[in-house]
N, C-alpha and C positions, 0 to 999 in steps of 0.2 A: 446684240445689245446696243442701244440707242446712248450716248452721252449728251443731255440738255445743258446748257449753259446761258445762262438769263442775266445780264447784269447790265447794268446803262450804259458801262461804255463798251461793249461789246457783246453782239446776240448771235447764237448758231447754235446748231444741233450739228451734234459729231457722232458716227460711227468711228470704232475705234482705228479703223486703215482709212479714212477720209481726213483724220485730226491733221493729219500732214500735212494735206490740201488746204485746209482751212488757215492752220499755221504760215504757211507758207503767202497766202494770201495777205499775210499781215508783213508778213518779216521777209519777203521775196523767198525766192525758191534756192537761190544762189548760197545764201548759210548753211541749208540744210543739204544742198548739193557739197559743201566744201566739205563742210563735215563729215558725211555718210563718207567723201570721197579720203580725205587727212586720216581718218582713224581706220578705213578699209572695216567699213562697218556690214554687214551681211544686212539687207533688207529686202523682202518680200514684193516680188513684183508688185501688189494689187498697192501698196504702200507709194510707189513709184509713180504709176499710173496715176492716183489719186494727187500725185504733187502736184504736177503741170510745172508751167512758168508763170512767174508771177513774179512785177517788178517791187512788190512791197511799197508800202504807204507810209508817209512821216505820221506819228501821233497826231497832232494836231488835226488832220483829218477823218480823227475819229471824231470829234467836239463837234457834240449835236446839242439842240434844245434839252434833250432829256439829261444829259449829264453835263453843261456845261459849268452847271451848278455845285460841281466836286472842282472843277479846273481851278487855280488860283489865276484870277485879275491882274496880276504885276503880270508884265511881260516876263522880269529875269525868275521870277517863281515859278511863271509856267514853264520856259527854257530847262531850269532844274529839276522838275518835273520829268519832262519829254529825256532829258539825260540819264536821270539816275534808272528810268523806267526800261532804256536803250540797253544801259548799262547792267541791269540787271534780268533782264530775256533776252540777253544775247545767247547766240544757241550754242557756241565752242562754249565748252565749260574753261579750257583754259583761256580765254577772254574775258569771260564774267566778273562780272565785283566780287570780290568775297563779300560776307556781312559786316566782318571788321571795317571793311576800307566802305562800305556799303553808308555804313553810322555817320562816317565823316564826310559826307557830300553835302556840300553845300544847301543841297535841300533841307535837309533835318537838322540844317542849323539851332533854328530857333528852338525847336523839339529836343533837342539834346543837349541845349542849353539851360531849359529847363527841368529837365528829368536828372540830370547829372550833378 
């Protein structure tokens, strides 16, 4: 089974033992390394294989023509952006934001100043 994923700011096609690779290609290999290794996680060689090493990319190096038009203009909006986005695909679940603490980042200020 084929997984397509098409969106401006990130394009690939994943097999489901490739998505690691792919992942990994974004986020380094080294999170998913700590992790599989902290929690003594059972994973399937082909899963492995498909890792490699990969030193990971800041956001910012996604921002192409096609989507830089979602990006906010302020530098410190982009900065809160590239954070909360860090902050919340970080791969240790006990690292991640919660949603709670998620609401209160500085990014969604102005957003939760109005909805609230």
């Amino acid at each position: 089974m084929m997984f397509q994923h098409r969106s401006p700011f990130l394009e690939f096609e994943v097999h489901p033992t490739k998505w690691f690779g792919c992942a990994a290609r974004i986020f380094g290999s080294v999170p998913f390394i700590d992790y599989i290794g902290r929690y003594d996680i059972p994973v399937v060689d082909s899963i492995l294989d498909n890792l490699g090493f990969h030193q990971g990319r800041e956001w910012q190096d996604y921002v192409h023509s096609r989507n830089e038009h979602m990006i906010p203009e302020d530098e410190l909006e982009r900065l809160e952006l590239f954070d909360i986005m860090d902050r919340m695909l970080t791969i240790d679940h006990t690292k991640r934001i919660t949603a709670r603490d998620a609401i209160y980042h500085p990014f969604f200020d102005e957003m939760r100043d109005t909805v609230f």
